[in-house]
Structures are given as C-alpha cells and as structure tokens.
Rosetta silent file (secondary structure, phi, psi, omega in degrees, C-alpha in Angstrom):
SEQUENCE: XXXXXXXXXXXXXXXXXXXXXXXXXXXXXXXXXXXXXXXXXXXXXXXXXXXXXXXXXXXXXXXXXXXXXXXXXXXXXXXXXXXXXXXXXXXXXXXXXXXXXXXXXXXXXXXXXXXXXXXXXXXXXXXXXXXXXXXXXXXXXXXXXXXXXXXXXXXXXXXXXXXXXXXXXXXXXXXXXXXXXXXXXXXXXXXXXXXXXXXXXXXXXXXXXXXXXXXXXXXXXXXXXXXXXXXXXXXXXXXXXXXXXXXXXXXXXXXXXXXX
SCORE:     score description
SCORE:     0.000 S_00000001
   1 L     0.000  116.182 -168.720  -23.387   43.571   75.654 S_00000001
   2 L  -114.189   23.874 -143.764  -24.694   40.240   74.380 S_00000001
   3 L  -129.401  -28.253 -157.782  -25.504   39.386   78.570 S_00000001
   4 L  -137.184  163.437  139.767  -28.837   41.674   78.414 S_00000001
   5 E   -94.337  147.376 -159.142  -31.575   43.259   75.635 S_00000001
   6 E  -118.454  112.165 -160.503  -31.610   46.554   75.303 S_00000001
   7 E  -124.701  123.078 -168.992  -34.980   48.848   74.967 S_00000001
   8 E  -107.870  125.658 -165.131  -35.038   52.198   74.640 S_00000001
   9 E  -119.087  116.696 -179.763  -38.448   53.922   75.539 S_00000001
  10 H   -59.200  -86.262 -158.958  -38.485   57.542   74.283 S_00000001
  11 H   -26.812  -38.832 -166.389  -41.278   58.492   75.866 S_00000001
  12 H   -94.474  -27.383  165.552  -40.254   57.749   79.736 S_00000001
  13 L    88.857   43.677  175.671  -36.927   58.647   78.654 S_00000001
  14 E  -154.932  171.099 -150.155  -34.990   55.655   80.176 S_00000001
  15 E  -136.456   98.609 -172.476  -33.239   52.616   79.016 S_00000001
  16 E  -103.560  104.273 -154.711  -34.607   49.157   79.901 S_00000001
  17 E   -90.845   89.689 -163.693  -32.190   46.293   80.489 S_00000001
  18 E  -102.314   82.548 -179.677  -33.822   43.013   80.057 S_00000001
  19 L   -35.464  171.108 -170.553  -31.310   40.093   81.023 S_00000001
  20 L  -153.036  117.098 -149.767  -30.619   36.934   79.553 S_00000001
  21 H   -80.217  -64.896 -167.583  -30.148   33.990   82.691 S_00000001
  22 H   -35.984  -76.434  113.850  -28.462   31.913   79.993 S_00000001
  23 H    38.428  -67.997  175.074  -25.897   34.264   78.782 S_00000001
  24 H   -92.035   -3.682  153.878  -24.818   34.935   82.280 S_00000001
  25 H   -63.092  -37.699  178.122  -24.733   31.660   83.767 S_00000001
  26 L  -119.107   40.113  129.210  -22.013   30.619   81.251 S_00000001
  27 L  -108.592   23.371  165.031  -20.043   33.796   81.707 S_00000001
  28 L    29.174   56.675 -162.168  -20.423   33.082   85.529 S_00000001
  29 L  -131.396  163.281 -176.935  -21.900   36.639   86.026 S_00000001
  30 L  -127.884  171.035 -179.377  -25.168   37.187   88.680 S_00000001
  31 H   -82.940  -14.867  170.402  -27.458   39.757   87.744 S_00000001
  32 H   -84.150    1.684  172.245  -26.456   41.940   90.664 S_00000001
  33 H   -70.928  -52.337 -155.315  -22.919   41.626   89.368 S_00000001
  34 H   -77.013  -32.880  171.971  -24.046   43.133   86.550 S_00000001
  35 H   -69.724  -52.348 -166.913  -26.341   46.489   88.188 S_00000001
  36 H   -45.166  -57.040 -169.631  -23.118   46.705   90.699 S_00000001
  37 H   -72.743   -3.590 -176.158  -20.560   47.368   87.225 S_00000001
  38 H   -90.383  -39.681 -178.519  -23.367   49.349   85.622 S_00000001
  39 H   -70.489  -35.092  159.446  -23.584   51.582   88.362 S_00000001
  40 L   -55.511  -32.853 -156.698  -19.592   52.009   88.312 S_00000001
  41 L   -90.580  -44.866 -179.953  -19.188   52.404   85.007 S_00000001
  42 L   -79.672   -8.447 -151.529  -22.315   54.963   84.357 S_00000001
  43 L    27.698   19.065 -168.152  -22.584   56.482   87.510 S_00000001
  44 L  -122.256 -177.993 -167.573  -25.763   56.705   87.555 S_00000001
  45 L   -75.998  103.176  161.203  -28.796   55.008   89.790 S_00000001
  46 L   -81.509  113.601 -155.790  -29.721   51.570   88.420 S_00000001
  47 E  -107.241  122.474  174.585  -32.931   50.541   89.441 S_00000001
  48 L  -101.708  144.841  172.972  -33.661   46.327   89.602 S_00000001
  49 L   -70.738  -36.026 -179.177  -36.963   44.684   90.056 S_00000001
  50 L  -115.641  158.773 -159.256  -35.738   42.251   92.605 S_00000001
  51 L   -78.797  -39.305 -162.494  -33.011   42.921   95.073 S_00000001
  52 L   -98.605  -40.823 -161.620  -30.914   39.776   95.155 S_00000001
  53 L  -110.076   56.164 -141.263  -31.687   38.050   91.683 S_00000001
  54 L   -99.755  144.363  176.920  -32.617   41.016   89.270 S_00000001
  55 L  -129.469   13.028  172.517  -33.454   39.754   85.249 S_00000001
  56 L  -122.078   57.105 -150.097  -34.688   43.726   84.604 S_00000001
  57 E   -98.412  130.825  179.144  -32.183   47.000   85.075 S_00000001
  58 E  -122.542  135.002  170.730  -33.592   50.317   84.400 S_00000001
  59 E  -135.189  141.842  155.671  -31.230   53.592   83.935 S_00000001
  60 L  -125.076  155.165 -179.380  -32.390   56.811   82.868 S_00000001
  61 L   -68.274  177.228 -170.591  -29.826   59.527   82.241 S_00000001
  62 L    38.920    4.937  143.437  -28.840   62.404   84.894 S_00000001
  63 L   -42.583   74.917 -166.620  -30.215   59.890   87.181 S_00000001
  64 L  -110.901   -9.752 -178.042  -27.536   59.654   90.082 S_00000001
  65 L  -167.680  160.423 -146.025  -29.784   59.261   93.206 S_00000001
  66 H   -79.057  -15.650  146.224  -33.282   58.535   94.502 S_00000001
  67 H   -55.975  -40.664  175.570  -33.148   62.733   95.016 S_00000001
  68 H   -74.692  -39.637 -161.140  -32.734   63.028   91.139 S_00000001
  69 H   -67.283  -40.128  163.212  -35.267   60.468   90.611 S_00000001
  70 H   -38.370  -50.399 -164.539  -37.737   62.283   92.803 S_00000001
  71 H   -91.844   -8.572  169.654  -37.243   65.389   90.390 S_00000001
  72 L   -67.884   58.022 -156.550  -37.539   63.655   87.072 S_00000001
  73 L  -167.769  -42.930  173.977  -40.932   64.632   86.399 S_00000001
  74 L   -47.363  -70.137  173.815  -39.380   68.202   86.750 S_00000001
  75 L  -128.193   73.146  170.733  -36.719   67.965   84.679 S_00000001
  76 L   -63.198  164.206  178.596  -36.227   65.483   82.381 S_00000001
  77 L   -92.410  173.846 -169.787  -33.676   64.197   80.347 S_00000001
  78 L   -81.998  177.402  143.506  -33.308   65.145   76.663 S_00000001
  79 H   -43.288  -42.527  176.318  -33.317   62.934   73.926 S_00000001
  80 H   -67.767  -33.260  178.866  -29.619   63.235   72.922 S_00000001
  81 H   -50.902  -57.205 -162.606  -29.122   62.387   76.551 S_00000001
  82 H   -70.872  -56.825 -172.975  -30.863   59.086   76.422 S_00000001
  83 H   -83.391    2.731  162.634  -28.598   57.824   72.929 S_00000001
  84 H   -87.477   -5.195 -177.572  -25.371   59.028   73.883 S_00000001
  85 H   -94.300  -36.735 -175.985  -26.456   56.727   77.181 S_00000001
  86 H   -73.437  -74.810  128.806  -27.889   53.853   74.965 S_00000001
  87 H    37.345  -45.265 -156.782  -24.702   54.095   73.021 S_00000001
  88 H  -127.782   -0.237  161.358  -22.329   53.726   75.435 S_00000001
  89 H   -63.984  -45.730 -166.587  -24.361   50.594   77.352 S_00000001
  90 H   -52.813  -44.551  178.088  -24.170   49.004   74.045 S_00000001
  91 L   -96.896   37.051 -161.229  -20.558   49.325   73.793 S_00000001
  92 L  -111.430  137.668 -165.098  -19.466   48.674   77.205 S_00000001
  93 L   -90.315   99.304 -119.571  -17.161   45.594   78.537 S_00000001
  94 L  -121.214  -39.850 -171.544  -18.613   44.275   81.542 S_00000001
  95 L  -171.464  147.787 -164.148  -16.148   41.343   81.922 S_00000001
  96 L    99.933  167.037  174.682  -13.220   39.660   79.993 S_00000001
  97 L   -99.478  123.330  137.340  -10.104   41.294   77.756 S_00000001
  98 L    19.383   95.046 -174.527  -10.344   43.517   75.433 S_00000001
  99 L    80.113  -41.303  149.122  -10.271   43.046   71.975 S_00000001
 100 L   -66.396  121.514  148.242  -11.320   38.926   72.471 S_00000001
 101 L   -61.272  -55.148  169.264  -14.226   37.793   71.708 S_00000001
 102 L  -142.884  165.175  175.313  -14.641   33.942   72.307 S_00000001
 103 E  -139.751  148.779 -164.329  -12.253   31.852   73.526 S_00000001
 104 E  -147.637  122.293  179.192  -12.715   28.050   72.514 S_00000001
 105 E   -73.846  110.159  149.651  -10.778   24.695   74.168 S_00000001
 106 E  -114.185  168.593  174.401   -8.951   22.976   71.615 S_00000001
 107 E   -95.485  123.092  167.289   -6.657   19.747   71.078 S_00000001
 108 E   -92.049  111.161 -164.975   -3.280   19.553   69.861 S_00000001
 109 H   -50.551  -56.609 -177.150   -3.315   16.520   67.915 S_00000001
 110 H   -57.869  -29.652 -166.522    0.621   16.353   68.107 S_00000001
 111 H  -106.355   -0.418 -158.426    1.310   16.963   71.609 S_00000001
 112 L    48.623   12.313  179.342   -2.597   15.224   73.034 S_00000001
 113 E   -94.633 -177.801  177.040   -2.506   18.702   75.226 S_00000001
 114 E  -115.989  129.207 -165.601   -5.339   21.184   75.392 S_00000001
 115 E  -105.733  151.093  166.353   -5.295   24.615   74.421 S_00000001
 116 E   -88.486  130.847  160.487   -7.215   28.034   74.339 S_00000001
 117 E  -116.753  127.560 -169.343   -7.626   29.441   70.876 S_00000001
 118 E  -108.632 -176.238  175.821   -9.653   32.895   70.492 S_00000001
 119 L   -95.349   82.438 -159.523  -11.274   35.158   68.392 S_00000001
 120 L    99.688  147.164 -168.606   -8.911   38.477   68.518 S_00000001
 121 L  -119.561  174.527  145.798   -6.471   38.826   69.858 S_00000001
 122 L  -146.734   79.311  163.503   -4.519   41.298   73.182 S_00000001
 123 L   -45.401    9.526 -178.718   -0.956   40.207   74.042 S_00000001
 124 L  -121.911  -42.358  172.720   -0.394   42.406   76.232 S_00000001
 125 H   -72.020  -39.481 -173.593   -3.427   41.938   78.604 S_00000001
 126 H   -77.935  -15.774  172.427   -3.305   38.052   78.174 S_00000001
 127 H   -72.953  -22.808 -165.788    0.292   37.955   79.085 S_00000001
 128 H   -77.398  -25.009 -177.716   -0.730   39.821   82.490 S_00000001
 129 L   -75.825  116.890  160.685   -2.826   37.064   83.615 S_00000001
 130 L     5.739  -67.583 -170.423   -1.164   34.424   86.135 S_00000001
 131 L   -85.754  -16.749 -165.812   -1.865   31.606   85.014 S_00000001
 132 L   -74.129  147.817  170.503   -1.101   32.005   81.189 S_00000001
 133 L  -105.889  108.428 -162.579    2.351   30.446   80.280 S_00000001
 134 L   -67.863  -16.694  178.846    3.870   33.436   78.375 S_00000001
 135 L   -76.973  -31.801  177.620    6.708   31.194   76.673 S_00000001
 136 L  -131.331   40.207 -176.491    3.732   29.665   74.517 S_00000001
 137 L  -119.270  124.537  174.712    1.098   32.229   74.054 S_00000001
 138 L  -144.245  152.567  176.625    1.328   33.188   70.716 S_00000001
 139 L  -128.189  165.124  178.461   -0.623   35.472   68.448 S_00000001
 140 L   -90.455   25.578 -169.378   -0.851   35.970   64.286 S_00000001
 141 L  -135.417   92.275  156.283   -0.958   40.008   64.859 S_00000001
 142 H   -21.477  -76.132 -171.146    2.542   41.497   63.963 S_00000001
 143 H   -72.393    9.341  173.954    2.056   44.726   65.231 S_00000001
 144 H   -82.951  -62.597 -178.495    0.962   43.401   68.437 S_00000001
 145 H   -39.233  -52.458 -156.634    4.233   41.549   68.746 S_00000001
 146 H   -73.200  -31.918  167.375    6.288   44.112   67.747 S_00000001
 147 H   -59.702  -12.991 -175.054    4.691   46.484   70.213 S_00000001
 148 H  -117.057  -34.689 -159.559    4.749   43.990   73.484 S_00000001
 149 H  -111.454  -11.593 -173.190    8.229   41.636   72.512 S_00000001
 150 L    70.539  160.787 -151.153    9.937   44.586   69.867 S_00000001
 151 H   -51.344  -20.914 -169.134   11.104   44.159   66.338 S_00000001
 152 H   -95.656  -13.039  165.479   13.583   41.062   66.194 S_00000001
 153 H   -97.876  -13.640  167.392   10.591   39.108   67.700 S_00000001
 154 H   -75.785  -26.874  171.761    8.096   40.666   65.128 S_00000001
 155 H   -85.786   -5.766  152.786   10.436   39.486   62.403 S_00000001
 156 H   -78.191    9.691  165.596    9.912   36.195   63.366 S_00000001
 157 H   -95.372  -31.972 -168.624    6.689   35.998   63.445 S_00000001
 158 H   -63.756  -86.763  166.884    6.991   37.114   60.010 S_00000001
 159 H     1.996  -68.971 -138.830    8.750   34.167   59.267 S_00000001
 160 H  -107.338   -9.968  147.887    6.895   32.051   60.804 S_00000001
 161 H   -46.926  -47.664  170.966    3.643   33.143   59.441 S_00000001
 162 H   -77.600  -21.133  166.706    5.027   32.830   56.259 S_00000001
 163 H   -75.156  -24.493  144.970    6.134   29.616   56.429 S_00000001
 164 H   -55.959  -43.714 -174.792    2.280   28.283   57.974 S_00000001
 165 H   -74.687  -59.774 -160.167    0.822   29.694   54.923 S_00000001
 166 H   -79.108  -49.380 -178.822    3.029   28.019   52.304 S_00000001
 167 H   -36.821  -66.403 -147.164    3.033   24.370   54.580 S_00000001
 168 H   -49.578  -34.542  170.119   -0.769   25.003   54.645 S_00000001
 169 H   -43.579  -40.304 -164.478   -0.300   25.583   50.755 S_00000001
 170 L    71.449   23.528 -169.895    1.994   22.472   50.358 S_00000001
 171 L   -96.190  149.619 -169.874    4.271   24.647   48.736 S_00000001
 172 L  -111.192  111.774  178.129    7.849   24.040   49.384 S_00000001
 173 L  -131.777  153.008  172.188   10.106   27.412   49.447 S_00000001
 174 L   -68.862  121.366  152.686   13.896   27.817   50.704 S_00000001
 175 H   -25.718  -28.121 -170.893   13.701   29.237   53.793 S_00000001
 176 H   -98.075    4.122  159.065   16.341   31.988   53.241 S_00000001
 177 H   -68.800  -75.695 -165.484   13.621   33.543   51.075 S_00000001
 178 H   -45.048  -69.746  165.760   11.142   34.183   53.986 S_00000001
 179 H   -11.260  -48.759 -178.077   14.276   35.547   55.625 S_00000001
 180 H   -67.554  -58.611 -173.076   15.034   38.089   52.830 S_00000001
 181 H   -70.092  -64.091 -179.473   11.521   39.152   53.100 S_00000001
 182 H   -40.703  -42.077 -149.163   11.437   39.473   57.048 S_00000001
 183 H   -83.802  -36.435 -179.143   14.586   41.608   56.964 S_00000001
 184 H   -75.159  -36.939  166.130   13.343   44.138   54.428 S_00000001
 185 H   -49.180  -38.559  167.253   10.220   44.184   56.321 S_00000001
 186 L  -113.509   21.320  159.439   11.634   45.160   59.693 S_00000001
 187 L    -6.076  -82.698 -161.757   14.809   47.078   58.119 S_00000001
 188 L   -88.405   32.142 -179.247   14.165   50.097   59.391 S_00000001
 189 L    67.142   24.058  145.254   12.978   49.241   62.984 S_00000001
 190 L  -167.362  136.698 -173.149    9.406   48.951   62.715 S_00000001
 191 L   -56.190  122.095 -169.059    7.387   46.735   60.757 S_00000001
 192 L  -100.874 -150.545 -145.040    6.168   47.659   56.980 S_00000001
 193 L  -172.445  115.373  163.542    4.336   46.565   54.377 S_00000001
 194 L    -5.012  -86.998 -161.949    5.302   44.900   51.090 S_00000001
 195 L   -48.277 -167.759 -168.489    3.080   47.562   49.158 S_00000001
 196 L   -77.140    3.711  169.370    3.293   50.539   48.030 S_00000001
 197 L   -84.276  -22.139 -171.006    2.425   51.927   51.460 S_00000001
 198 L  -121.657 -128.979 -176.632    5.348   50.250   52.721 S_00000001
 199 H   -60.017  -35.590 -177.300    8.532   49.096   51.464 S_00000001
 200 H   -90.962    8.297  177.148    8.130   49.421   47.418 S_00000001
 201 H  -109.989   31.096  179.397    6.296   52.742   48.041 S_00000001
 202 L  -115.662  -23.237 -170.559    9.703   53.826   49.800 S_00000001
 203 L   -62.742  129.805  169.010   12.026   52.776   47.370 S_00000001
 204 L   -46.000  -26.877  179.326   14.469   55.905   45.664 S_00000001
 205 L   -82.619  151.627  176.819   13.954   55.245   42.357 S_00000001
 206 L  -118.486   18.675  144.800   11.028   56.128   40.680 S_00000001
 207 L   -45.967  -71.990 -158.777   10.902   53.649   37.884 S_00000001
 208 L   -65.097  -17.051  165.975   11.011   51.237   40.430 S_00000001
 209 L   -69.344  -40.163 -154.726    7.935   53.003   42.444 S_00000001
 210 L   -92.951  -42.307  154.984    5.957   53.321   39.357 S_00000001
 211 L   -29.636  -40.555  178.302    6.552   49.469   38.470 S_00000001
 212 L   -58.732  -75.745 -171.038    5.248   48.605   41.375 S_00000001
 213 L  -149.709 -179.548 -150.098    1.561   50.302   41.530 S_00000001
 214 L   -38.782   81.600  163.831   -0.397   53.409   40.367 S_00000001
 215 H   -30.752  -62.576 -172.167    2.487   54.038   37.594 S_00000001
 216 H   -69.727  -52.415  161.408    1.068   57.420   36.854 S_00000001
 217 H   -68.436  -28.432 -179.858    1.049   58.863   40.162 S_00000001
 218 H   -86.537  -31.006  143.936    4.269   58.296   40.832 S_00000001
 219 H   -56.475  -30.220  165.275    5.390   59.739   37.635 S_00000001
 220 H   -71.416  -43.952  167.617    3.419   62.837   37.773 S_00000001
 221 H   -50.353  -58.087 -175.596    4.893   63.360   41.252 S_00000001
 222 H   -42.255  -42.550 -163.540    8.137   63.184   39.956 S_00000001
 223 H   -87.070   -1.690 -173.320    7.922   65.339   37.031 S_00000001
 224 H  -105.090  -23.555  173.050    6.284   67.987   39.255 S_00000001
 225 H   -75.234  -13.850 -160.596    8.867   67.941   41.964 S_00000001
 226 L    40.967   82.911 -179.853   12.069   67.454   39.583 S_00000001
 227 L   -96.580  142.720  172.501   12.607   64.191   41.278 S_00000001
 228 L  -109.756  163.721  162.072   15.886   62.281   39.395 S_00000001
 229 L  -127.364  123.429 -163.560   16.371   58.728   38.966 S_00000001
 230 L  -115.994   40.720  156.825   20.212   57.735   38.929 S_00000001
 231 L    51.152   47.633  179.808   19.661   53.799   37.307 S_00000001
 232 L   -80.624  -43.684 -159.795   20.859   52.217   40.379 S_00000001
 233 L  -102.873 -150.824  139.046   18.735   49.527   41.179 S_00000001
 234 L  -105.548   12.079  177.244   17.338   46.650   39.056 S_00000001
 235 H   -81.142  -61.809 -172.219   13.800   47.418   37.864 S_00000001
 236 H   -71.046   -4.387 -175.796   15.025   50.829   36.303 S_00000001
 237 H   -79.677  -73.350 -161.264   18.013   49.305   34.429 S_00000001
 238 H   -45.037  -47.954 -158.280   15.650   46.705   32.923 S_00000001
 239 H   -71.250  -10.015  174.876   12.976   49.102   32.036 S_00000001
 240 H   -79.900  -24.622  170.479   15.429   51.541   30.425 S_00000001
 241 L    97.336   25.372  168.480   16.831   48.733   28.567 S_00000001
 242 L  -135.929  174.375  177.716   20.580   48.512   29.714 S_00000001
 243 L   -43.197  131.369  168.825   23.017   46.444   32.027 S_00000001
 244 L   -83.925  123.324  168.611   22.133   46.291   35.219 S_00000001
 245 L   -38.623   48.180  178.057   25.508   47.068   37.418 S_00000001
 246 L  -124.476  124.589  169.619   25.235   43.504   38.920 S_00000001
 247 L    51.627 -134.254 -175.648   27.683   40.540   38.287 S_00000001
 248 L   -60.083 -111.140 -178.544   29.259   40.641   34.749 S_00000001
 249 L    22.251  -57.570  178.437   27.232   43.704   34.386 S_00000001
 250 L   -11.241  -61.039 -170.032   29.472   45.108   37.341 S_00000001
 251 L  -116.673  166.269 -167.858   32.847   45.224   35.426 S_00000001
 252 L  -139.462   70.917 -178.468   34.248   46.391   32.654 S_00000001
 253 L   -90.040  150.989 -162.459   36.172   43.249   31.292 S_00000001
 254 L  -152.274  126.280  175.175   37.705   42.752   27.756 S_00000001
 255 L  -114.001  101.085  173.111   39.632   39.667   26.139 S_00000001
 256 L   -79.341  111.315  179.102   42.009   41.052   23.353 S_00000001
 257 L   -61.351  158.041  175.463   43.463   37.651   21.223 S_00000001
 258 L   -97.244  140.515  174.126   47.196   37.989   21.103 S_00000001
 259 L   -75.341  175.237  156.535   47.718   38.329   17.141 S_00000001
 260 L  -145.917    0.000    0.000   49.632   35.952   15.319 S_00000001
C-alpha cells in the first residue's frame, strides 16, 4: 500500500494507518473509500478519527465489532496476531490490476496517437476492461500470451520480440531464422526455453546435451543410466570426428574412370 504509512505499536497491539491526501487524490480514492475496502477485505472493525474525511485508520486484530472492542482489555491479541495482520495490510490491493504497477501516457511518434504503457504486465485482466481495444493491446510476456491467445500467437510474439531486439541492435538477420527459432520453441505445444532447461536440455543425444552446458553432468547421467547415443544428429558426428549423414555426407556415391 503506497496510499497510507503503516505503524505498528506492540504495546496497544494494533496497527495504525496514517494516510497520505496526495497519494489518494491522484489515484482518485477518498479516505472512507479506503476504511470501507479495509473493512471488506480484513473483516475486522476499522476505527477513523473523522467520519466523512478520515487521514488516520486504526485496526487491531480479532477486532470485528464495538462488542470485541469493549473486551480487548480482557483479551488481547497476541503478537503473531498483530504481524500476520501487518503483513497482509502491507500486501493488499486496494484498487487497480494485478500485477501493474504504473501506467504512464505515451506518444507514438509514427502514428501522433497516445498510448498507455505500464510497468507489468496482466493480459488477461486488461483485456476484460471495456474500453481497452484488445486488437492492439500487446504485452512482451510470452507465457502470458500463450496462456490468454494459445501457442501459434505465443510464437509470434517470439518473432516479433526477436526481431525488436535485433532492429534495436541495428543488426540485420533473415527473417526465416527467427522463424526456425520460434518453431523449435513452441514445437511441442507449449513454449520452452533455448537452454538447457528447455529445448537443448531435451535433445536425445547426449553429446549434443553435454555440448551445450554442464558437460559433466550430463555425462555422468548417462554413464550411470546406460544411456546410448546413436550419432544421429550434428554436434555428435562432429565431436566424434566423422561425416555427418547430411548432404554429400548422406550418400554413398563413387566415380569409377572407365579404363582405357
């Protein structure tokens, strides 16, 4: 909550909520907005100094009604009570999506229109809102894609990520590269990883595993499982030192001279 300060006073055993006017003026929140959603979300009795305009909210735990409050003097709450309560004010969403953080107007210099761009992203909650035009809301978070639009629009984001990175670069690559790379990436019908967590730490051979990354682990697996390698691909042909079964490699061609 970046809307209030938050003070916890062990002795009295309660949690003191000091607002910040600014803060909620330009998140177009009142302070009784904020005791109303406190009171939902906690269930428990929030106490304000003033009725209509409050800049102070007091909670103490097991506090649910001016009958518990009566009885706190009785029974108080514990300590652990009060920080699993501080705890869960701190991390609590008052107003806004999920996962976003700021949202900031910018200009697209090509088109003169104006745009939201944010900090974080949720593509699933921001498509639910009305007003958003869902044909051009776009995010940089793969698995997000692939989880709201499914895999043939997550490889294109792939794409089209990679191709923003090398423009940004000024590097010029054939397109049907990035392509190559999208395809192996969403192969199997859900989006991997290069590394060795992902697609090269999947590959059958185990030359071609151990080429890759931590060489030694992948060899030591092997030799303890009596894993084979049948020279298939083209990492273990080179490293073995023979033709790889590619192109001339392929065939088994021979030009005999006619004698004379």
């Amino acid at each position: 909550m970046n809307i209030a300060s938050l003070e916890t006073d062990v002795a009295q055993r309660r949690l003191v909520l000091k607002l910040n006017k600014t803060n909620l003026k330009q998140k177009n929140m009142t302070g009784a907005e904020v005791k109303d959603k406190l009171e939902r979300a906690t269930r428990l009795l929030v106490q304000a100094d003033k009725d209509k305009n409050p800049s102070t909210l007091t909670l103490i735990p097991g506090v649910h009604t001016e009958e518990d409050l009566a009885e706190i003097a009785e029974n108080p709450p514990s300590y652990t009570m009060l920080l699993q309560l501080e705890e869960k004010i701190r991390d609590m969403r008052l107003k806004g999506i999920p996962n976003i953080t700021r949202a900031n107007v910018q200009l697209d210099d090509k088109t003169g229109e104006y745009y939201l761009s944010t900090i974080g992203s949720n593509l699933t909650r921001v498509s639910e809102i009305e007003t958003i035009d869902r044909n051009r809301t776009y995010t940089n978070n793969i698995i997000e894609i692939f989880d709201f639009l499914g895999i043939e629009a997550a490889r294109q984001a792939i794409v089209d990520e990679l191709q923003a990175t090398l423009d940004g670069a000024r590097l010029e690559v054939d397109v049907r590269h990035l392509l190559l790379v999208a395809d192996v990436m969403t192969s199997e019908g859900e989006v991997r990883a290069i590394g060795r967590h992902g697609v090269s730490g999947t590959k059958h051979s185990i030359l071609a595993r151990a080429a890759f990354e931590v060489t030694v682990n992948h060899l030591l697996k092997a030799g303890v499982i009596g894993e084979k390698d049948y020279l298939t691909g083209v990492a273990e042909n080179i490293i073995v030192g023979q033709p790889i079964s590619l192109g001339t490699g392929s065939v088994e061609l021979f030009y005999i001279p006619d004698k004379e």
